[in-house]
N, C-alpha and C positions, 0 to 999 in steps of 0.2 A: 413476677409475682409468684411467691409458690409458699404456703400454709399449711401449717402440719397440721394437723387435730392431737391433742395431746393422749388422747383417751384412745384412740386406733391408730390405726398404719395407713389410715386414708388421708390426703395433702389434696390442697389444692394448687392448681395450676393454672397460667394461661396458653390455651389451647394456638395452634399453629396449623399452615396448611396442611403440614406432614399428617396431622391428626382426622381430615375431614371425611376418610372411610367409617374409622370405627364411631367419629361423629354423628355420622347419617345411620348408624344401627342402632345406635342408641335413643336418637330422636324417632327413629319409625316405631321402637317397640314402647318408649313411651307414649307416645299418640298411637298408638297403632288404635284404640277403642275409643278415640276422642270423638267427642259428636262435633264439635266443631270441624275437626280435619275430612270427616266423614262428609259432611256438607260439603265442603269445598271440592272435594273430589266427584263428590257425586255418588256415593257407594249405595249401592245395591242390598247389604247386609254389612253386619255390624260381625268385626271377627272374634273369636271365639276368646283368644288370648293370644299373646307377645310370642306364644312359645307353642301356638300352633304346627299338624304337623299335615292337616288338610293342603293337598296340593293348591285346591283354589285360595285359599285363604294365604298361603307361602307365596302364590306368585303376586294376591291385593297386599301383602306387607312387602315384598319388592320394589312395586311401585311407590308406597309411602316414601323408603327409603329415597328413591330417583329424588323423590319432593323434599324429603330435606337435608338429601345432600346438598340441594340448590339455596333451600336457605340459608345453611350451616356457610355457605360460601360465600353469600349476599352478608353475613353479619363477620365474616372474617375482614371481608372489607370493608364493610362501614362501619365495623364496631371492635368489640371483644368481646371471647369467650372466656369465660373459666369453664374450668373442669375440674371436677374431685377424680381423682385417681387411687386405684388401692393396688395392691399385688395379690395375684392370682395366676398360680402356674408360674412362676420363674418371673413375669413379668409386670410392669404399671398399669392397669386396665381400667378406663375412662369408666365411671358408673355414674355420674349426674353433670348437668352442662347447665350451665348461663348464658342467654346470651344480651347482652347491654351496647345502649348506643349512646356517647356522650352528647352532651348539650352543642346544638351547632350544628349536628351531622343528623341524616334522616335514613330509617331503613327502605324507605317505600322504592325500591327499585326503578329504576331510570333503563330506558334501551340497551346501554353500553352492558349495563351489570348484569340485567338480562340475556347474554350474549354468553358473558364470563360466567353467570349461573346454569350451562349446558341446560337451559330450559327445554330444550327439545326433548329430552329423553321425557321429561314430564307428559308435556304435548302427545308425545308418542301411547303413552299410557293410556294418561286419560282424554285426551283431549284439549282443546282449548277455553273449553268451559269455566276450567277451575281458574284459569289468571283473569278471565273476568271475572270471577264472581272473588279473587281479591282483590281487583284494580279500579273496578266499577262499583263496586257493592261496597266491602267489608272495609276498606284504608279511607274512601271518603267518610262516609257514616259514624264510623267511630272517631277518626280525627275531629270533625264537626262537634262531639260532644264532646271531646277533651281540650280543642282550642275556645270552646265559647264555657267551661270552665275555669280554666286559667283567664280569658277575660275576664269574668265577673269578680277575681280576685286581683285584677291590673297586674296579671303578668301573662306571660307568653311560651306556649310550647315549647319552642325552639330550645327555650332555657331549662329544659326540663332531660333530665337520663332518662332513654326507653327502655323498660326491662322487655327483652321482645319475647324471649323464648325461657321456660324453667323447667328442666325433665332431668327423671333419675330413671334406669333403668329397673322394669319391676322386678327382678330377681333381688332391687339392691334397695327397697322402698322401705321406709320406716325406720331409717339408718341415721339421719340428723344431716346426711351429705346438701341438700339443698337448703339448710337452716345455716348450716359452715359457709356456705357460698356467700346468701343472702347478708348475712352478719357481717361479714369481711367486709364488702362492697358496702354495708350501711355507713362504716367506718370511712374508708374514703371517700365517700360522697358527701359526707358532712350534713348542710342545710339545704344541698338543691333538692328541690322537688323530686319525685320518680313517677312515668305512669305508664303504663302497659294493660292489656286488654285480657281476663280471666278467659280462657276457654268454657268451662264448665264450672259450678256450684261447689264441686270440691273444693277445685284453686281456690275459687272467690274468698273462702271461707278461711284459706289460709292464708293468703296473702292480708285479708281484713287483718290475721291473727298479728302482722307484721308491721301494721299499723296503716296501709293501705284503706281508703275508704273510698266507696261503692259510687260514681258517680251515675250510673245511667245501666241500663241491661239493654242491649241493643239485641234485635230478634232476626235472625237472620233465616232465610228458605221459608217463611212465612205461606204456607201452601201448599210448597212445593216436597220436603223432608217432616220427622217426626221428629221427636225430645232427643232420640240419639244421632238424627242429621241423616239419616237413612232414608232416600226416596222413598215418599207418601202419596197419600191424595185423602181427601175430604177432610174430616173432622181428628183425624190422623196427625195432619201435614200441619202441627203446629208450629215447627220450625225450633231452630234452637240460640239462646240467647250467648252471645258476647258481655263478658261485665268489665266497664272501663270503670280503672280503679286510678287512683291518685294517693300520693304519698308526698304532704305537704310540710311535712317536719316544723 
């Protein structure tokens, strides 16, 4: 698969193991300020920006990175990525990623993949906190609203494409790179359903734009984090909402 854009010099591609360094830079600087990611981690303060040069905040986006190199490799395997690629400096340089799981196949990590996902450098980081609070918390919860949605319309998950992951690198945002992606992929997908979970009110808003519609806002750290997922306490610690969305064509 590989897309030109007629209008720039940026193409789309599907991404390969060869690609999963500059994959994980990409994914940490785009969530680097996610409250969502922020939650799961556990973070302490919210970073400044992508392009910070605070040693503390360079080594909190290092670890990002460790976390989604481990996804970036979880969905190479259960899935595909695209990537827009443009040229910069002599060479192709990855600035927005996809990542998609067809109908049939599931991203929720099993033992084995777990193993092949170097989860330990994560563990090492943060802790074992964060794969509870996606394994325990955040994949049951949210599944439960998207299978007893596809129930009330007599059909079933399973039959449905995950959009797991959508990031563009912010030096390269506001470029049309994840509208290129999105588009392509609408085309071969035809009439199956699509559903994936918004991180933040942003997404929400865009993906709604893509015809995506809002099944549930699930509240996640409810006590424990504030609106940007950064440990709280009291009247603070509202916690921050997941929006499981659906695209029923």
């Amino acid at each position: 698969m590989s897309t030109s854009s007629p209008t720039t010099r940026a193409r789309i591609r599907r991404a390969t193991k060869a690609d999963i360094e500059e994959l994980s830079h990409v994914l940490a600087r785009s969530y680097a300020r996610d409250p969502f990611d922020n939650w799961v981690k556990g973070a302490k303060f919210m970073l400044s920006s992508a392009n910070t040069k605070d040693p503390q905040e360079v080594k909190a986006l290092e670890h990002m990175r460790y976390f989604q190199w481990s996804l970036a490799r979880l969905f190479l395997f259960c899935g595909q990525i695209d990537v827009v690629v443009v040229p910069i400096e002599g060479r192709e340089k990855i600035v927005a990623v996809t990542c998609w799981v067809e109908p049939g196949k599931t991203a929720d990590p099993s033992p084995l993949s777990l193993l092949r996902m170097r989860i330990f450098r994560v563990w090492r980081a943060w802790g074992f906190k964060p794969l509870k609070r996606m394994l325990n918390d955040f994949i049951p919860r949210t599944d439960k609203v998207k299978k007893d949605a596809f129930r009330a319309r007599g059909k079933e998950l399973k039959d449905a494409w995950y959009l797991g992951m959508v990031a563009t690198d912010p030096d390269h945002e506001g470029r049309g790179y994840t509208s290129m992606m999105v588009k392509a992929r609408f085309k071969s997908i035809g009439s199956t359903p699509i559903q994936l979970e918004a991180s933040n009110a942003k997404a929400r808003d865009i993906y709604a734009h893509y015809g995506f519609q809002l099944v549930e806002p699930v509240l996640m750290g409810v006590g424990k984090v504030d609106s940007d997922g950064v440990i709280a306490h009291g009247e603070k610690a509202t916690g921050v909402p997941t929006f499981v969305m659906i695209k029923w064509h």
